[in-house]
LOPA-863043 format. One record per atom (N, C-alpha, C, O): x, y, z. Coordinates in steps of 0.05 Angstrom, whole numbers, padded with zeros to 5 digits, always signed. Layout:
<pts>
XYZ
...
</pts>
This chain:
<pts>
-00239-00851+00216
-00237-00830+00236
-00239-00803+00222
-00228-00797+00200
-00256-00785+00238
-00251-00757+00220
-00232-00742+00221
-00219-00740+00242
-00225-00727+00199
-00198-00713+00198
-00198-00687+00222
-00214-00668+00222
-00179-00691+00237
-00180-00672+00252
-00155-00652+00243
-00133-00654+00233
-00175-00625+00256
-00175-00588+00254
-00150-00583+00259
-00144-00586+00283
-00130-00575+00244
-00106-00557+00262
-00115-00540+00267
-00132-00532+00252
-00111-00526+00290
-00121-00498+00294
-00090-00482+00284
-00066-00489+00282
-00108-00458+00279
-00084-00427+00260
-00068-00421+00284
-00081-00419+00305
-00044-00418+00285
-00031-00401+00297
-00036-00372+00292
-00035-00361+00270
-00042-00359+00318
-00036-00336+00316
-00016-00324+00311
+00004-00338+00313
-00011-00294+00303
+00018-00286+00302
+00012-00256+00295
-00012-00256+00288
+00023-00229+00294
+00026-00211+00292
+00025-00198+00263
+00046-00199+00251
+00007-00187+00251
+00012-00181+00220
+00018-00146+00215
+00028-00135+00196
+00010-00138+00234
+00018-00110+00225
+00022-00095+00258
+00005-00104+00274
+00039-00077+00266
+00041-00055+00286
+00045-00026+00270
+00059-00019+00252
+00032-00017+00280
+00024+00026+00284
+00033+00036+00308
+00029+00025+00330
+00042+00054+00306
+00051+00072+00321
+00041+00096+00310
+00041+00099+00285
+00029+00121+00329
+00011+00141+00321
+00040+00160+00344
+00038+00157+00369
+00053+00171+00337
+00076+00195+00346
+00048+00214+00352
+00033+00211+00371
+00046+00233+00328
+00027+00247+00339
-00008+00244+00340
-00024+00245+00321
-00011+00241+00359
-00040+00242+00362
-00062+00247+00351
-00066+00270+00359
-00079+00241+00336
-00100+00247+00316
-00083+00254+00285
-00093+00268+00268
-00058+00242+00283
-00057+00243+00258
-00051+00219+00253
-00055+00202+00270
-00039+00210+00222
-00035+00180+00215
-00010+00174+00223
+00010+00189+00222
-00011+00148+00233
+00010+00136+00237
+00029+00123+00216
+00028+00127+00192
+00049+00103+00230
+00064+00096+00217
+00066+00066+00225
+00064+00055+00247
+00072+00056+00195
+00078+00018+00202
+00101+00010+00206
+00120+00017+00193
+00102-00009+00230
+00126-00017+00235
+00136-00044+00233
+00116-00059+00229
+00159-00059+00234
+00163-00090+00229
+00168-00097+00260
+00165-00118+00272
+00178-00072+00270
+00180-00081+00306
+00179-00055+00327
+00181-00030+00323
+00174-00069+00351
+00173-00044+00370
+00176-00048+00398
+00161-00066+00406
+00190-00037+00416
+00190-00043+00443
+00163-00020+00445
+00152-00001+00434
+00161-00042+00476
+00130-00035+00490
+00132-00040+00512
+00136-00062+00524
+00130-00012+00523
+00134-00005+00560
+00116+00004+00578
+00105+00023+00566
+00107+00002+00598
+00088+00002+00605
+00054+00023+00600
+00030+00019+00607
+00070+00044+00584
+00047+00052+00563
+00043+00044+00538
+00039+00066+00527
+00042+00032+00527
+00050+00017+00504
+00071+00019+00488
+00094+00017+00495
+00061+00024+00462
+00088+00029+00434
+00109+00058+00449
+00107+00080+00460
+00121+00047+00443
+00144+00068+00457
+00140+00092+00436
+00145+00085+00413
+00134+00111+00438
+00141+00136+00420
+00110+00150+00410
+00104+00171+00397
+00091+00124+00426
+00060+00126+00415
+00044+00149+00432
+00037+00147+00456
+00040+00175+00411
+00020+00189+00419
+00037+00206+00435
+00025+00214+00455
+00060+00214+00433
+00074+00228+00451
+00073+00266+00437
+00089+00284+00441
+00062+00265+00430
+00057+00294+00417
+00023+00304+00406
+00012+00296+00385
+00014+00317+00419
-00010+00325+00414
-00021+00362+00401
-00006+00381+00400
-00044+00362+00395
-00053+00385+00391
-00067+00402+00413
-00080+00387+00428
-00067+00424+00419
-00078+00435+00437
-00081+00474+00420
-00065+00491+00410
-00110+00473+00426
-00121+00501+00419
-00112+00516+00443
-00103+00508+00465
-00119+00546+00430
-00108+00582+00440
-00118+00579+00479
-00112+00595+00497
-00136+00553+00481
-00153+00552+00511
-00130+00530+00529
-00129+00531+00554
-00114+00513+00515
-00103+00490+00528
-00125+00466+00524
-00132+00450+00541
-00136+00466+00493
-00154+00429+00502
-00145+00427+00482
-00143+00445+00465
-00139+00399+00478
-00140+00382+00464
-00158+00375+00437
-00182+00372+00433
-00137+00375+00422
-00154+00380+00385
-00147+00356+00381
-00125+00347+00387
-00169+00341+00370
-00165+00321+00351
-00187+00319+00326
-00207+00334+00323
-00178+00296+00310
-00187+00289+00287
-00226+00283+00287
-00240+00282+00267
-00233+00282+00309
-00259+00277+00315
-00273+00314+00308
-00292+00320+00294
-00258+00331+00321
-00270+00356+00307
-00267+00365+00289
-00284+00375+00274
-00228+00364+00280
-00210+00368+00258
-00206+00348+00243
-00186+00335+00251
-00219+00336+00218
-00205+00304+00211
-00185+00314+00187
-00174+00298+00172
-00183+00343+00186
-00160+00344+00164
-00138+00338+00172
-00120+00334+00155
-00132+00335+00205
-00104+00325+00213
-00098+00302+00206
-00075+00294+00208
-00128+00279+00193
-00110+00252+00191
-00098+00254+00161
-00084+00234+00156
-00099+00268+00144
-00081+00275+00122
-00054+00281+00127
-00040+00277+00107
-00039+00291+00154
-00025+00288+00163
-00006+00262+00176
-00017+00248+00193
+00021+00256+00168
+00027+00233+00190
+00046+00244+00205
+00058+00264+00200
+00049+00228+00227
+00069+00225+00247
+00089+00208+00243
+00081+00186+00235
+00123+00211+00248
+00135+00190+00251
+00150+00198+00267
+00148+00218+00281
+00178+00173+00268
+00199+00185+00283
+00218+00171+00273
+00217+00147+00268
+00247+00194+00268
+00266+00183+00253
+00282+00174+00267
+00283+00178+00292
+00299+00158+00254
+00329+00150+00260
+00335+00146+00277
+00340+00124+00286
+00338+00179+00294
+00352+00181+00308
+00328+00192+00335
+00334+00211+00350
+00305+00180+00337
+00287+00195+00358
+00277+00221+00349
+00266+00236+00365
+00279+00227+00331
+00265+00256+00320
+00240+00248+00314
+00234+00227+00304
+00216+00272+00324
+00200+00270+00312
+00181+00289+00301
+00174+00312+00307
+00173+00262+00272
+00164+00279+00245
+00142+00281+00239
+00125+00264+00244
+00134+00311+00220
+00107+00309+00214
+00111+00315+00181
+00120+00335+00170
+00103+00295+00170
+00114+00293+00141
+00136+00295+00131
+00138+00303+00108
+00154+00289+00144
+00180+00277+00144
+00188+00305+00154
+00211+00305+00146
+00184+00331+00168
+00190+00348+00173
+00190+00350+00205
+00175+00337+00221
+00213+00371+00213
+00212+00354+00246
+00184+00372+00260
+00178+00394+00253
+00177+00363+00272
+00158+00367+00285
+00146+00408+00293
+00125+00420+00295
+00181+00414+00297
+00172+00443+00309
+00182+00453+00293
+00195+00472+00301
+00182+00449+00260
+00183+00469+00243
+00168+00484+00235
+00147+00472+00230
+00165+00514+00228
+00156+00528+00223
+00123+00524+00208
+00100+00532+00211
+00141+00505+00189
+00113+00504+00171
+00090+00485+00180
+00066+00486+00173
+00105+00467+00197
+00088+00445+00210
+00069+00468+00227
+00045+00467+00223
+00078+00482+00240
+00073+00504+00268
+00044+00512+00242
+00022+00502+00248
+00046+00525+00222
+00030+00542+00205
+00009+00517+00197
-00012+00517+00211
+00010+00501+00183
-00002+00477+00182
-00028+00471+00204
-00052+00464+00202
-00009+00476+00224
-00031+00469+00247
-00049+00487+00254
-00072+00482+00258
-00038+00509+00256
-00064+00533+00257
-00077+00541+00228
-00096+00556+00233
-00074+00536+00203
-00096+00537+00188
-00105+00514+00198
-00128+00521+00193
-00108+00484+00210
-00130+00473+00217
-00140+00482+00228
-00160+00495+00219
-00134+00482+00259
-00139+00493+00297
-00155+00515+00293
-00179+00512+00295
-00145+00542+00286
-00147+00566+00280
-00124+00574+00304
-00110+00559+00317
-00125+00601+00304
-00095+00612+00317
-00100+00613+00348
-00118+00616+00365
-00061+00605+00348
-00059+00598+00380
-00057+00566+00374
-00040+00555+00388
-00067+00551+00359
-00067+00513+00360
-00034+00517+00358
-00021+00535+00348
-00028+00491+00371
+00002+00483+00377
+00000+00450+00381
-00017+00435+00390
+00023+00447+00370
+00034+00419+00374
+00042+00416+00409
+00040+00437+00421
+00049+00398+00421
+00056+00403+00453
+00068+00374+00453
+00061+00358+00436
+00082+00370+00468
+00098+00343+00480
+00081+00339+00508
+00078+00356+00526
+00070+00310+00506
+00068+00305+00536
+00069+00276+00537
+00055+00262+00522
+00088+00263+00557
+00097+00244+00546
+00074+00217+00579
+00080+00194+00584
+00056+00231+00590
+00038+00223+00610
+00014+00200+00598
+00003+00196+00576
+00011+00187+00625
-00013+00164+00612
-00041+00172+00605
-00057+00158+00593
-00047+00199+00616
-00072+00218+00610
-00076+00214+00569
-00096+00212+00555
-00044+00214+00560
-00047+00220+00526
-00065+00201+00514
-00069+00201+00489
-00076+00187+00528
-00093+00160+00519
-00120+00161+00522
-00131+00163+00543
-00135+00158+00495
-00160+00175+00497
-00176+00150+00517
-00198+00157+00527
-00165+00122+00524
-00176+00093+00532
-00151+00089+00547
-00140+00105+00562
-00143+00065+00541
-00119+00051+00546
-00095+00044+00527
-00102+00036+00504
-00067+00045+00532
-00042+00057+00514
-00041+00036+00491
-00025+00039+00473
-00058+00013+00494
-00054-00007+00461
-00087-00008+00460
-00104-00006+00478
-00088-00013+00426
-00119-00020+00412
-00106-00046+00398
-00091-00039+00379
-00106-00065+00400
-00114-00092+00387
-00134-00097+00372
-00157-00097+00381
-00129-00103+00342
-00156-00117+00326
-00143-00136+00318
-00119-00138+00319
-00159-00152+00309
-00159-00183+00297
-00170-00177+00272
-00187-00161+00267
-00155-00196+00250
-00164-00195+00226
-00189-00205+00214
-00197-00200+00192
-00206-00230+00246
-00222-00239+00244
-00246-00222+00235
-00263-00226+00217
-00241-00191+00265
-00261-00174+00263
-00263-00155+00239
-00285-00147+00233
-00236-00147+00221
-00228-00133+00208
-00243-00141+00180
-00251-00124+00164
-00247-00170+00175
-00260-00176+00153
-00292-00176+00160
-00308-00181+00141
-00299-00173+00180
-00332-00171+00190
-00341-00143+00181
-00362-00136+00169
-00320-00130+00189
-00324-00093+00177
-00328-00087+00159
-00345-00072+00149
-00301-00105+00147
-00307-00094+00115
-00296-00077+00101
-00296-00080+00077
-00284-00055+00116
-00271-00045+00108
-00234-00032+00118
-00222-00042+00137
-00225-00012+00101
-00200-00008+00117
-00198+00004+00142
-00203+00026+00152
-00181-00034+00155
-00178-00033+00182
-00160-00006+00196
-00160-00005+00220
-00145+00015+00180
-00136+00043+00189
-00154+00062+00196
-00149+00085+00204
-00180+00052+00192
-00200+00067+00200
-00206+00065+00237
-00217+00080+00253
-00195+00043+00238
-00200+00029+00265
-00176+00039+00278
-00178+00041+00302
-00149+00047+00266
-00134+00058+00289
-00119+00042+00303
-00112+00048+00325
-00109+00013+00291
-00104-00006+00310
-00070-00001+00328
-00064+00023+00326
-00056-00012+00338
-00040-00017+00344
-00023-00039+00337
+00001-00039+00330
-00043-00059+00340
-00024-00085+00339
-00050-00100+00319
-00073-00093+00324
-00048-00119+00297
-00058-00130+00292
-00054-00157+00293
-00031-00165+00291
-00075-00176+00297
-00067-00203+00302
-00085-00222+00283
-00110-00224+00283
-00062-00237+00265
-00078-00251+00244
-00081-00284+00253
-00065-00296+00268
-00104-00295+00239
-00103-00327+00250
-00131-00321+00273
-00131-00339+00291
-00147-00305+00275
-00168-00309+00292
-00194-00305+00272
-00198-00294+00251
-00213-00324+00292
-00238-00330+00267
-00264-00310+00284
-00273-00305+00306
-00270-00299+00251
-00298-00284+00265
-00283-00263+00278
-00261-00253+00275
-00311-00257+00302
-00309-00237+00323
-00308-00250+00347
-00320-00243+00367
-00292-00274+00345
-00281-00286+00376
-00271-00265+00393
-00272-00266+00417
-00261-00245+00380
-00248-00223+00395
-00256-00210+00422
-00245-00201+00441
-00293-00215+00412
-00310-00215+00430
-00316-00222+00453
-00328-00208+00469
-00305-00255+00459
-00292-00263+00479
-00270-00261+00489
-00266-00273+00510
-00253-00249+00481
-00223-00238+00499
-00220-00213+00524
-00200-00205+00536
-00246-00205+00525
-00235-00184+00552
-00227-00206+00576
-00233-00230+00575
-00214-00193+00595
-00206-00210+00615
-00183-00236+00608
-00174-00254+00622
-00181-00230+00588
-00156-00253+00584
-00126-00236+00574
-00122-00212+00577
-00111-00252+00564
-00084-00249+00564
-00065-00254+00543
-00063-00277+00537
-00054-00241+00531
-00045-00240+00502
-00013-00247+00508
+00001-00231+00520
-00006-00267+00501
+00031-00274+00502
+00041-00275+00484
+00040-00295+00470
+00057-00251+00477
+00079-00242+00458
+00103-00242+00471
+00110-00226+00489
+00126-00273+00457
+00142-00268+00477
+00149-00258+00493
+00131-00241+00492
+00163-00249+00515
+00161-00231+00542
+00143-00210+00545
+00138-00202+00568
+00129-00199+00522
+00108-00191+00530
+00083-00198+00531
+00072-00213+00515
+00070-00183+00556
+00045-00190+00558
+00020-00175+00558
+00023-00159+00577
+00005-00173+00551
-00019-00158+00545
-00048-00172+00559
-00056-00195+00557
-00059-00149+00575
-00084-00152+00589
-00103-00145+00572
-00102-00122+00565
-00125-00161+00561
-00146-00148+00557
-00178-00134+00564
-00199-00146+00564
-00174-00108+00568
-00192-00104+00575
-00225-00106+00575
-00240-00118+00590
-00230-00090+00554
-00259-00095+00542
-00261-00088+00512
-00238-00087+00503
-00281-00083+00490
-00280-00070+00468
-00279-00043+00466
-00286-00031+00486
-00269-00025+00440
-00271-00009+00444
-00300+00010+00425
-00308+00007+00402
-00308+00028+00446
-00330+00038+00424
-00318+00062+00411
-00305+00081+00419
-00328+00051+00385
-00320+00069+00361
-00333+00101+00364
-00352+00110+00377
-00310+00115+00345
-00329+00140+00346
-00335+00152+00315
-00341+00135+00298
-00333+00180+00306
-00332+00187+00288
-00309+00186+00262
-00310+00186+00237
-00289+00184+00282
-00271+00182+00263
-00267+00159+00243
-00252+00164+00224
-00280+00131+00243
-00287+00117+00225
-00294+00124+00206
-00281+00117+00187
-00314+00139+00202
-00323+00155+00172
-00311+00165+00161
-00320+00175+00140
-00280+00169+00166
-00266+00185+00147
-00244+00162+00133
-00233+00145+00146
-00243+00167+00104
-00229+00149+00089
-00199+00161+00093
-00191+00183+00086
-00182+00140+00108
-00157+00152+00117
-00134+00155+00089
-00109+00151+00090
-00146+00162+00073
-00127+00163+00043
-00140+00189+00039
-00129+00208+00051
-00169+00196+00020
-00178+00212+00015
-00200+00234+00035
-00217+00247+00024
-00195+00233+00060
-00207+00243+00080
-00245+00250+00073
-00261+00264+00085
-00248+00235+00051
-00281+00240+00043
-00292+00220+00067
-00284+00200+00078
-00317+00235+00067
-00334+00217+00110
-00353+00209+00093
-00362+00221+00073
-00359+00190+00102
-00375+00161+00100
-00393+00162+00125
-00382+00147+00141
-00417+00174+00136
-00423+00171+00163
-00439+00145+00160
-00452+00140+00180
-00441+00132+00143
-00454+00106+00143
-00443+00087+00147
-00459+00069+00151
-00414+00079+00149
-00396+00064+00162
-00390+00063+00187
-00379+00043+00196
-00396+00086+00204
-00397+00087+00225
-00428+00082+00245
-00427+00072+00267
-00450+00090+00233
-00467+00074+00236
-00474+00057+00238
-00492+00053+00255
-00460+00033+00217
-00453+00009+00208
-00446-00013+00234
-00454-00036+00239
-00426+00009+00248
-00408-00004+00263
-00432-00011+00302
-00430-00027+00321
-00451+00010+00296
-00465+00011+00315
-00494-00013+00308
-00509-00024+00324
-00492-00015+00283
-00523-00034+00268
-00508-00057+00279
-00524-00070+00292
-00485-00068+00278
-00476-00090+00273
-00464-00099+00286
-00459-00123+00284
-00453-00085+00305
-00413-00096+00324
-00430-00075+00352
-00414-00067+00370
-00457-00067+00355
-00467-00055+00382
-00440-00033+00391
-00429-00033+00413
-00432-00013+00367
-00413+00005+00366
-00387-00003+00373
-00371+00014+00382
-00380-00027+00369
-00355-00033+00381
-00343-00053+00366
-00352-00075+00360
-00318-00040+00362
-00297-00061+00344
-00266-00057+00356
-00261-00034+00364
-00248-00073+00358
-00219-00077+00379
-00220-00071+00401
-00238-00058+00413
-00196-00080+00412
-00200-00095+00441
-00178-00064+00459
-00157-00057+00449
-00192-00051+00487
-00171-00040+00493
-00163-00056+00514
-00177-00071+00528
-00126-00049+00516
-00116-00065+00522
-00087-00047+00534
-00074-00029+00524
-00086-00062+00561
-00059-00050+00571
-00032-00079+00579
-00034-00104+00581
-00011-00059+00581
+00011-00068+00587
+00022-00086+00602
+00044-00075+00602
+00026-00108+00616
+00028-00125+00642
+00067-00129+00647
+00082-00120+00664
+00072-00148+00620
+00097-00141+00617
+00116-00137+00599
+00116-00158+00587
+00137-00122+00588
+00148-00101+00581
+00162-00120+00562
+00166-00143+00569
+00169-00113+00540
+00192-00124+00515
+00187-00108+00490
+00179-00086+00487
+00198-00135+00467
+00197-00118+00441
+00182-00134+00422
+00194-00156+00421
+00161-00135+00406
+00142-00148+00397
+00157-00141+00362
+00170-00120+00356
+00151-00162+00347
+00155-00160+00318
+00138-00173+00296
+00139-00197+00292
+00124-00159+00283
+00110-00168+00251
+00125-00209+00259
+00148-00218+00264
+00103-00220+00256
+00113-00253+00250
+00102-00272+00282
+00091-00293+00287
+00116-00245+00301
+00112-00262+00328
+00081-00283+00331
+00059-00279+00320
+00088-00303+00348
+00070-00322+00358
+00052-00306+00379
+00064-00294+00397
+00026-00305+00378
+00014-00296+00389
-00006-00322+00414
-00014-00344+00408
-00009-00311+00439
-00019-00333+00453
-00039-00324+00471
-00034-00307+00488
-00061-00336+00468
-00087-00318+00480
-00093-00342+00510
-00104-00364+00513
-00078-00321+00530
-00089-00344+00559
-00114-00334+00570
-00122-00311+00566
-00124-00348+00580
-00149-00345+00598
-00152-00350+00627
-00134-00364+00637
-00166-00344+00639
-00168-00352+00667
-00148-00366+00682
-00129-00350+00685
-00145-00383+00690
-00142-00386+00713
-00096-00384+00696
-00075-00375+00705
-00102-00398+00671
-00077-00396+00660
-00059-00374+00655
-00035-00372+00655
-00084-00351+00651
-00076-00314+00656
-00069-00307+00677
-00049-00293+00682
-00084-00318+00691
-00080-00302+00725
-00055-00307+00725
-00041-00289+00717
-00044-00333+00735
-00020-00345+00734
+00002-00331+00721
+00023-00326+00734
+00000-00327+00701
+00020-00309+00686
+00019-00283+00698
+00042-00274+00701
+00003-00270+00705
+00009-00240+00721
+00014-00229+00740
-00002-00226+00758
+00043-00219+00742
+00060-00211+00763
+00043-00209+00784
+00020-00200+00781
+00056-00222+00820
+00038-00209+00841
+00058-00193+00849
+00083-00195+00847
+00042-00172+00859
+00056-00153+00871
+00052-00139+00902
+00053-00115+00909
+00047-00167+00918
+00038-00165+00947
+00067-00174+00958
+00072-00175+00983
</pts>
């Protein structure tokens, strides 16, 4: 008889949380996730002297910058709290004057939908560093770019649950090496020669808990998804 396949368990290898918006995030071993996703994710943004929105796609010196949040719910921009002075100065030699940090803690803060999912499957197709990609949640134990088939299905992380939507298309910000901010626009090209501009899955919320580095990951489908998703008639 032939030896038969275990299949890999999935499971969780890395979570990001991005505090402030177009800058780098931070790695976590766990995280509650509420109906906009990572709790604390993207809750602070840039906005120029007009009221729009700055990010790393015009400015990529902000991803030299990170975001966190301490201890105690503070939050940091290089371990500095957020509305300190120098952070404040920081931001307008990027922006130019008038740019400000802003709190908005609305589902608008989401340039897509409040989680990005990649798979390590896709991550080794790339090629390169998956922080380029921005992920959220990563999920190791998937082959290839099966990923490709997951819109419309359903991701089970203990009590929580995750809808998947569609892929997401990349933009510019891939070209920038998130260590030495030198741009690569050939990696992002790359991503259009090869992956039809699109690499991780966006993906929203269904139901609410706390996910951790290790968790069992469980990819439902049809008719087994449906089933799992709250009705609310």
């Amino acid at each position: 008889m032939p030896a038969q396949t275990r299949e890999v368990a999935m499971k969780i290898t890395e979570i990001w949380r991005y505090p402030i918006k177009t800058m780098a995030g931070e790695k976590l071993e766990r995280a509650d996730v509420g109906s906009l996703g990572i709790e604390g994710d993207r809750i602070v943004h840039v906005e120029n002297s007009s009221g729009r929105v700055i990010t790393s796609r015009s400015q990529p010196r902000f991803l030299g910058h990170k975001g966190s949040i301490g201890p105690h719910g503070e939050i940091m921009v290089d371990g500095r709290l957020w509305e300190n002075p120098g952070v404040a100065a920081e931001v307008v030699d990027i922006a130019g004057p008038g740019a400000k940090l802003v709190r908005y803690d609305g589902a608008e803060r989401f340039d897509v939908l409040p989680l990005l999912v990649a798979t390590d499957g896709a991550i080794a197709a790339f090629g390169h560093d998956h922080r380029r990609l921005r992920p959220n949640i990563v999920i190791g134990g998937v082959e290839g770019l099966t990923e490709g088939a997951w819109p419309g299905a359903c991701l089970r992380i203990g009590k929580v649950l995750i809808g998947v939507q569609d892929l997401r298309l990349r933009c510019i910000m891939t070209s920038y090496d998130p260590d030495t901010l030198v741009q690569d626009k050939e990696i992002t090209r790359d991503i259009y020669r090869r992956f039809a501009g699109k690499l991780a899955l966006n993906c929203f919320v269904i139901e609410s808990g706390t996910i951790a580095v290790g968790d069992e990951v469980k990819l439902m489908r049809g008719r087994a998804c449906a089933e799992a998703v709250p009705s609310f008639d």
